[in-house]
Biopython code that builds the backbone (N, CA, C, O; Angstrom):
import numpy as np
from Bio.PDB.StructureBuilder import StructureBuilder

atoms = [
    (1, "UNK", "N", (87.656, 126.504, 98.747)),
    (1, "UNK", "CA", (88.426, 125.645, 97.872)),
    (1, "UNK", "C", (89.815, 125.377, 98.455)),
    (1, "UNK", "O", (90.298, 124.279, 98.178)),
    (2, "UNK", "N", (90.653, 126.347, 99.345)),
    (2, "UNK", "CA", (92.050, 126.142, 99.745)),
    (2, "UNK", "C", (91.786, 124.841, 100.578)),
    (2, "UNK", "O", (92.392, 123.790, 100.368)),
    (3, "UNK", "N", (90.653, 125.036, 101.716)),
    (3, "UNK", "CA", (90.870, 123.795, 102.676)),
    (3, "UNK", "C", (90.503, 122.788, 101.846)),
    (3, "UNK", "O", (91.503, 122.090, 102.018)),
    (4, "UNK", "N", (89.702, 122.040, 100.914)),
    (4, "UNK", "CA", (89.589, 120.787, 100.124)),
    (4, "UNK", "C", (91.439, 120.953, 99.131)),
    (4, "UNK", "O", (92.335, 120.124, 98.973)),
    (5, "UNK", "N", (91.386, 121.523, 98.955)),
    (5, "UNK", "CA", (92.743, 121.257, 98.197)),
    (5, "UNK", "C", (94.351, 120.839, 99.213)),
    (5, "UNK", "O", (95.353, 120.147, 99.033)),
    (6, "UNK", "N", (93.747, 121.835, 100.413)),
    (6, "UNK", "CA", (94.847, 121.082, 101.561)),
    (6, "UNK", "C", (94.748, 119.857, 102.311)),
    (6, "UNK", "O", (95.686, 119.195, 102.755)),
    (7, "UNK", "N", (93.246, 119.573, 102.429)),
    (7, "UNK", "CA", (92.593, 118.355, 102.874)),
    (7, "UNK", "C", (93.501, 116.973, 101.470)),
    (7, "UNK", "O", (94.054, 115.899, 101.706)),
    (8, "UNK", "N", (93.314, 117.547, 100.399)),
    (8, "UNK", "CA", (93.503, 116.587, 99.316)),
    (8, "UNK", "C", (95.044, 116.349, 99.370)),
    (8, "UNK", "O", (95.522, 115.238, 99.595)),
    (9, "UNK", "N", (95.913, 117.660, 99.110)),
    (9, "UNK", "CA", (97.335, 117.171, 99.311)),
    (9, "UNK", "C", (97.397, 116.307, 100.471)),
    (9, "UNK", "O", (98.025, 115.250, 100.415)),
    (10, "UNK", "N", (96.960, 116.574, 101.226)),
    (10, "UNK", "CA", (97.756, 115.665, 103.132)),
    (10, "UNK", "C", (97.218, 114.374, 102.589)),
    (10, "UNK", "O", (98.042, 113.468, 102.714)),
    (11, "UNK", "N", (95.833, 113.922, 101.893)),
    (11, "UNK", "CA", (95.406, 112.550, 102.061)),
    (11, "UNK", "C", (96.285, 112.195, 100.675)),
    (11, "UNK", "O", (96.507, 111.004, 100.459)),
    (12, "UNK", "N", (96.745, 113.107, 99.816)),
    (12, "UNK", "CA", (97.628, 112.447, 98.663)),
    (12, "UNK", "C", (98.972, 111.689, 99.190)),
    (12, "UNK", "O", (99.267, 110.499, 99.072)),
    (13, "UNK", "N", (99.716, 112.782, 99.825)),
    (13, "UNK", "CA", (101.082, 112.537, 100.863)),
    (13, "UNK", "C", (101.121, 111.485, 101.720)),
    (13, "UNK", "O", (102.193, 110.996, 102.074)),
    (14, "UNK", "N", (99.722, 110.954, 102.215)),
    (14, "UNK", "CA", (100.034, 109.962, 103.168)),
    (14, "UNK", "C", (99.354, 109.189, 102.304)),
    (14, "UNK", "O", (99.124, 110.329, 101.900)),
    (15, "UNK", "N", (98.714, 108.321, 101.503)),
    (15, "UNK", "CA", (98.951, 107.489, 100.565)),
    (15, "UNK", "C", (100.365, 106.855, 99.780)),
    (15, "UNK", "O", (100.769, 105.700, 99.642)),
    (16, "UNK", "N", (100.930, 108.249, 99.320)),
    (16, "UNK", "CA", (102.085, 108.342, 98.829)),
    (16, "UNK", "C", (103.365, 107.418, 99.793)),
    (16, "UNK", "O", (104.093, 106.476, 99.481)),
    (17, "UNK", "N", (103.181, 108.303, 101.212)),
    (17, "UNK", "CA", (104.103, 106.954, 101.950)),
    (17, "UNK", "C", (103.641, 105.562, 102.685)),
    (17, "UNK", "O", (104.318, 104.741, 103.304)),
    (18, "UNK", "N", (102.235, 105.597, 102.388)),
    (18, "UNK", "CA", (102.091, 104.111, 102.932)),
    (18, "UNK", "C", (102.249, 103.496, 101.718)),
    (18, "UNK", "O", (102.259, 102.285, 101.938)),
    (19, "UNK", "N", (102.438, 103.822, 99.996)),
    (19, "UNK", "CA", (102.648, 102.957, 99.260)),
    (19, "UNK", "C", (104.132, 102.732, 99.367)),
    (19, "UNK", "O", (104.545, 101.579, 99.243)),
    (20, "UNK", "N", (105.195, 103.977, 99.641)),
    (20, "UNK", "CA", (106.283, 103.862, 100.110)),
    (20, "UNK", "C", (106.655, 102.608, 100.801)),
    (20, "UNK", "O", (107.476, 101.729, 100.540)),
    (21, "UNK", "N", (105.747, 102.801, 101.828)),
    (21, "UNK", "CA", (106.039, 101.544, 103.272)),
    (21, "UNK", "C", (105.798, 100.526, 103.070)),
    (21, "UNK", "O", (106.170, 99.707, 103.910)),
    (22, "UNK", "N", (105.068, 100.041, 101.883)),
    (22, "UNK", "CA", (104.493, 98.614, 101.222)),
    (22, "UNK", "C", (105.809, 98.012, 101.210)),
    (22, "UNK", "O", (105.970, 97.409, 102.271)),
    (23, "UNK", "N", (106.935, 97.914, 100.359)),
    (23, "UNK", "CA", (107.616, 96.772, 100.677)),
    (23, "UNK", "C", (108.679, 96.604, 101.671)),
    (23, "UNK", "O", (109.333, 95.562, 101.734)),
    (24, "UNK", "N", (108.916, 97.855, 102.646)),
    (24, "UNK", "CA", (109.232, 97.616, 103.765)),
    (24, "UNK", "C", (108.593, 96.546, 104.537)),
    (24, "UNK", "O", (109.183, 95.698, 105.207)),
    (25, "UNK", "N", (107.468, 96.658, 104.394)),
    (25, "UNK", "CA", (106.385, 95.952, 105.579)),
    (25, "UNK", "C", (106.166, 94.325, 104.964)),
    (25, "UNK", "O", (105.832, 93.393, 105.696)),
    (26, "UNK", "N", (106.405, 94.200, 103.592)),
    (26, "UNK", "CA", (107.040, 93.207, 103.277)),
    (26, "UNK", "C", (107.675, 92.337, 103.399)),
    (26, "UNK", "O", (107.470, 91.125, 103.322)),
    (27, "UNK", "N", (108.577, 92.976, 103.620)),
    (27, "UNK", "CA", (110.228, 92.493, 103.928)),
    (27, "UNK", "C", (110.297, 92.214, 105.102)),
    (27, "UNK", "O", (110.955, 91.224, 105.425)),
    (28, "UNK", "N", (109.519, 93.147, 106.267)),
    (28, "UNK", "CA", (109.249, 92.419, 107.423)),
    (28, "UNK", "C", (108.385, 91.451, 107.806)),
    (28, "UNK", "O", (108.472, 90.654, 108.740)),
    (29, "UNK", "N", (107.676, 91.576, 107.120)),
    (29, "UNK", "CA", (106.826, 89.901, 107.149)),
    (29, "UNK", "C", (107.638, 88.758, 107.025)),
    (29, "UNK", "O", (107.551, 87.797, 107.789)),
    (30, "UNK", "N", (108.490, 88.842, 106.005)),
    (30, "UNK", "CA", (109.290, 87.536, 105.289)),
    (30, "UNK", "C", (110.268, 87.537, 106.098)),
    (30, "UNK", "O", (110.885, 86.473, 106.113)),
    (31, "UNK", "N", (110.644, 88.338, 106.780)),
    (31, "UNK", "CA", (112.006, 87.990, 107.403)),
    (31, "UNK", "C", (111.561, 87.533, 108.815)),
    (31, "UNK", "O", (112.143, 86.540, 109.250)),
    (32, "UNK", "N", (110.561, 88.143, 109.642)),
    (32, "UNK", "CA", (109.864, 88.087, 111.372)),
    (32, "UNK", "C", (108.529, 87.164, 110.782)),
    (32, "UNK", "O", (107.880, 87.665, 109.864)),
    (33, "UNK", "N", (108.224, 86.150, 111.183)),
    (33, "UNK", "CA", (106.611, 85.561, 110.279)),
    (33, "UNK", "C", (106.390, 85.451, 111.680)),
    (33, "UNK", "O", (107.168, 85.287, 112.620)),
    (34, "UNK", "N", (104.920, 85.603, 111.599)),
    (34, "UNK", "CA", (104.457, 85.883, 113.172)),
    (34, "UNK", "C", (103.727, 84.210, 113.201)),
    (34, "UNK", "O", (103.100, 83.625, 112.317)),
    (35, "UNK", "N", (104.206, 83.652, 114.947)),
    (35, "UNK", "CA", (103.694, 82.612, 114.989)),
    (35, "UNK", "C", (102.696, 82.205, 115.282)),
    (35, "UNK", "O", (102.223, 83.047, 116.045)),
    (36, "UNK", "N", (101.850, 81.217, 115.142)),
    (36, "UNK", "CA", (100.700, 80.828, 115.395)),
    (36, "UNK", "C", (100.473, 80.923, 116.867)),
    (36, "UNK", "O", (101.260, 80.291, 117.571)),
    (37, "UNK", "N", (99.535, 81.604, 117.445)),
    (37, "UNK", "CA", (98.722, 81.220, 118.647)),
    (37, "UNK", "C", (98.077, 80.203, 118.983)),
    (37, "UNK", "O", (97.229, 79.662, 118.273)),
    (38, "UNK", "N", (98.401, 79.857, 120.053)),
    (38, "UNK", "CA", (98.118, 78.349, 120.701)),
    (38, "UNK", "C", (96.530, 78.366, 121.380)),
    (38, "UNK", "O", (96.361, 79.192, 122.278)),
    (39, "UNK", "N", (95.542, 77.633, 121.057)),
    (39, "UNK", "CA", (94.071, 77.878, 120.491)),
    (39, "UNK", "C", (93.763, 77.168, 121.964)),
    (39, "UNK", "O", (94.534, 76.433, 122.582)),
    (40, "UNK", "N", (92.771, 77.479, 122.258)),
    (40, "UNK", "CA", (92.406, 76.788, 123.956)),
    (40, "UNK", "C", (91.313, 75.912, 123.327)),
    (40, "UNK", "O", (90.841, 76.032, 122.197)),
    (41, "UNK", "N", (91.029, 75.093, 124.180)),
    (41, "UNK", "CA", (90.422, 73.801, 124.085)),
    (41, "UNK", "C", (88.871, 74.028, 123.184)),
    (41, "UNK", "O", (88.621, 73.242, 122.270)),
    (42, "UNK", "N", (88.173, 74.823, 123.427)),
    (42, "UNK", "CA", (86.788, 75.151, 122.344)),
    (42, "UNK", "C", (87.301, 75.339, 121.012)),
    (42, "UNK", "O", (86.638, 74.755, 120.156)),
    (43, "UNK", "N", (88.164, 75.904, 120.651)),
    (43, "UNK", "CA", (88.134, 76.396, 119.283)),
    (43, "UNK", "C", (89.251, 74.958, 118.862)),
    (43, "UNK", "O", (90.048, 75.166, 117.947)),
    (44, "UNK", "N", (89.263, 74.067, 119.295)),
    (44, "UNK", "CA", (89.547, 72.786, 119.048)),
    (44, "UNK", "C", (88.887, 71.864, 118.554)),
    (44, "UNK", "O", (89.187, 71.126, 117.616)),
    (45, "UNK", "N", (87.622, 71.899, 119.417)),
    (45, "UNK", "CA", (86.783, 70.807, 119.158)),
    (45, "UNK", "C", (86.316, 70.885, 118.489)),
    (45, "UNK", "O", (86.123, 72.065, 118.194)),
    (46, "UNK", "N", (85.709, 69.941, 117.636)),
    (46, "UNK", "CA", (85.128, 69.994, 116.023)),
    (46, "UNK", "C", (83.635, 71.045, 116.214)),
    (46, "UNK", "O", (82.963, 71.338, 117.203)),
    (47, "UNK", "N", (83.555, 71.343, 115.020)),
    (47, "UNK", "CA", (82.159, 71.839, 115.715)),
    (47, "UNK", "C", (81.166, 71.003, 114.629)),
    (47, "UNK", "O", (81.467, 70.372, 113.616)),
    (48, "UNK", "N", (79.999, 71.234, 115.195)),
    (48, "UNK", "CA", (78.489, 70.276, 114.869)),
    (48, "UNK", "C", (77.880, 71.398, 113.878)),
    (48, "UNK", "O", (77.798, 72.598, 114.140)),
    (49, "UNK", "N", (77.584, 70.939, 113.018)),
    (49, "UNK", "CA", (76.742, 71.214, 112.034)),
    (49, "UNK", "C", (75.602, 71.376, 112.419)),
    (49, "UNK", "O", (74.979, 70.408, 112.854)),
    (50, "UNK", "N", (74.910, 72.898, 112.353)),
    (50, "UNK", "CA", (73.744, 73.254, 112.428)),
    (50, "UNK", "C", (72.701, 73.323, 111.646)),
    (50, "UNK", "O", (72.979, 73.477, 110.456)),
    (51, "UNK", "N", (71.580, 73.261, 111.918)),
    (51, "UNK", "CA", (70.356, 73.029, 110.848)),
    (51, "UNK", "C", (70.243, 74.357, 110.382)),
    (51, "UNK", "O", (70.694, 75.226, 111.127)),
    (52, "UNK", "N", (69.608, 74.790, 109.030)),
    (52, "UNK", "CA", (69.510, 76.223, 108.943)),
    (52, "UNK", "C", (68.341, 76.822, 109.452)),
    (52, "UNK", "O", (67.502, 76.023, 109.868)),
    (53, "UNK", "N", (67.976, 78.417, 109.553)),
    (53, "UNK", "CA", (66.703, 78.659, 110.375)),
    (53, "UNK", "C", (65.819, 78.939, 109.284)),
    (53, "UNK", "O", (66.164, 79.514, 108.252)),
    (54, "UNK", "N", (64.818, 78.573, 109.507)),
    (54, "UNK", "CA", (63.637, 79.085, 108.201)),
    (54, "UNK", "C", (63.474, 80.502, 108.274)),
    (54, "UNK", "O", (63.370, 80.962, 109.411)),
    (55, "UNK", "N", (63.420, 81.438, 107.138)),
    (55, "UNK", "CA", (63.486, 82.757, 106.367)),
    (55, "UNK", "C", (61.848, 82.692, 107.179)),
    (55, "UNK", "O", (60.913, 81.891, 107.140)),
    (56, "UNK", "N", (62.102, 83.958, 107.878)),
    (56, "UNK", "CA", (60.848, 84.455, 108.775)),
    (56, "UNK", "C", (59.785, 85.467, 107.524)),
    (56, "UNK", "O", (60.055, 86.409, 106.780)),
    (57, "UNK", "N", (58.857, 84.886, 107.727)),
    (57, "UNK", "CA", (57.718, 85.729, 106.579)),
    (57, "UNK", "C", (57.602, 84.593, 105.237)),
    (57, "UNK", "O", (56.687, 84.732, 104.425)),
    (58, "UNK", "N", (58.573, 83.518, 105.099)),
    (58, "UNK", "CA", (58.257, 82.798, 103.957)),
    (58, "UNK", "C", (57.787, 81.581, 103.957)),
    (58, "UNK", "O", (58.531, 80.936, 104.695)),
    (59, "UNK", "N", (56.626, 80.631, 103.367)),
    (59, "UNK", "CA", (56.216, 79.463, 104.157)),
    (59, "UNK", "C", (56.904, 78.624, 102.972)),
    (59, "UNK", "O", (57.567, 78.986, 102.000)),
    (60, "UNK", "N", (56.497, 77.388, 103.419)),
    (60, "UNK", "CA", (57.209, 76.375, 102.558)),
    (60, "UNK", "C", (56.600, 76.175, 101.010)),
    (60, "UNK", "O", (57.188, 75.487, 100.175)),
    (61, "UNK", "N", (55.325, 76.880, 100.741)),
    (61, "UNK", "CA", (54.879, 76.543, 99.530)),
    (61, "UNK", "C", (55.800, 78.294, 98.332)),
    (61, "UNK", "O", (55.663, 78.577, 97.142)),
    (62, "UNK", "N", (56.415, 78.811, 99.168)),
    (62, "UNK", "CA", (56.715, 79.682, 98.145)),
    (62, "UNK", "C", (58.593, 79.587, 98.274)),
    (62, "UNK", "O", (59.267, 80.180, 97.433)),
    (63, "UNK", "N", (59.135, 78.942, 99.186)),
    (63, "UNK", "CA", (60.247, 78.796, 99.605)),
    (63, "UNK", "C", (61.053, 78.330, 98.195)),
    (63, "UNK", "O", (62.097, 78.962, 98.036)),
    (64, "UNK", "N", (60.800, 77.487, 97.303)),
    (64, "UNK", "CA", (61.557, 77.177, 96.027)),
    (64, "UNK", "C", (60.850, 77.719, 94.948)),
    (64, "UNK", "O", (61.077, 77.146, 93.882)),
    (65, "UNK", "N", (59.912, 78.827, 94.898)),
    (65, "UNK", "CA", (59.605, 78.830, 94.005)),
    (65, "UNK", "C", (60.417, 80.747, 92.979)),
    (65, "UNK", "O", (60.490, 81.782, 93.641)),
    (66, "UNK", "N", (60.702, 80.727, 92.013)),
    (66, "UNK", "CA", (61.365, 81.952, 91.870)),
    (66, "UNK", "C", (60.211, 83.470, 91.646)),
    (66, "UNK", "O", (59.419, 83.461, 90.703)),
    (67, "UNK", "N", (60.259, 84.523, 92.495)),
    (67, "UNK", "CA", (59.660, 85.257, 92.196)),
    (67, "UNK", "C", (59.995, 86.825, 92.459)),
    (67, "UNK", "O", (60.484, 87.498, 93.366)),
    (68, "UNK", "N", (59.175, 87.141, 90.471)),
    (68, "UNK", "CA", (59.862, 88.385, 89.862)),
    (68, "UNK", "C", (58.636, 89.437, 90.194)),
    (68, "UNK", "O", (57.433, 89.249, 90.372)),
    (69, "UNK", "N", (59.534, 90.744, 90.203)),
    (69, "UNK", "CA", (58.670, 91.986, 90.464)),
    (69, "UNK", "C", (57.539, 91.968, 89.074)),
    (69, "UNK", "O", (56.636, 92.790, 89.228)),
    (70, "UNK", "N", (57.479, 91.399, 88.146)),
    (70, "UNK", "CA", (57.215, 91.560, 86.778)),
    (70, "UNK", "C", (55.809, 91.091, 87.175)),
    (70, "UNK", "O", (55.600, 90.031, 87.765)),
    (71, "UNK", "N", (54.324, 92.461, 86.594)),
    (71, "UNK", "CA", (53.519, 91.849, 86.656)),
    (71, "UNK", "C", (52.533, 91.483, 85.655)),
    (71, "UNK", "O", (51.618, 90.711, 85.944)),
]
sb = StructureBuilder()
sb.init_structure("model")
sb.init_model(0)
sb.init_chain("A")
sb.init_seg("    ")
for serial, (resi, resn, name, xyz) in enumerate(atoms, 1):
    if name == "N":
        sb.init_residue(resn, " ", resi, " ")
    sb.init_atom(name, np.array(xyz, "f"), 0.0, 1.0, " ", f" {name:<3s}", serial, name[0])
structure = sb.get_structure()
């Protein structure tokens, strides 16, 4: 029981200061705003709309139809 109860204080304590550090880390956001990265030419180009893949094991006559475990 001592080591779960020492295990528990340490993970209480460091909760305790990362809620601490919450609006520090805040405050540094709002004051430093991190700038956008400059995107290389693929993640530019539009991308194309893909067809979806058909659900492997299901054919088209049961594909819309709804079905319950209920027998």
């Amino acid at each position: 029981m001592t080591i779960l109860t020492t295990v528990g204080a340490c993970l209480g304590l460091l909760v305790l200061v990362l809620m601490s550090l919450a609006p520090a880390l805040v405050e540094l956001d709002a004051r430093f705003p991190v700038a956008q990265r400059e995107q290389g030419p693929a993640a530019k180009a539009p991308r194309t709309p893909r067809a979806a893949r058909p659900t492997p094991g299901v054919t088209r006559a049961t594909r819309g139809t709804r079905i319950t475990a209920h027998a």
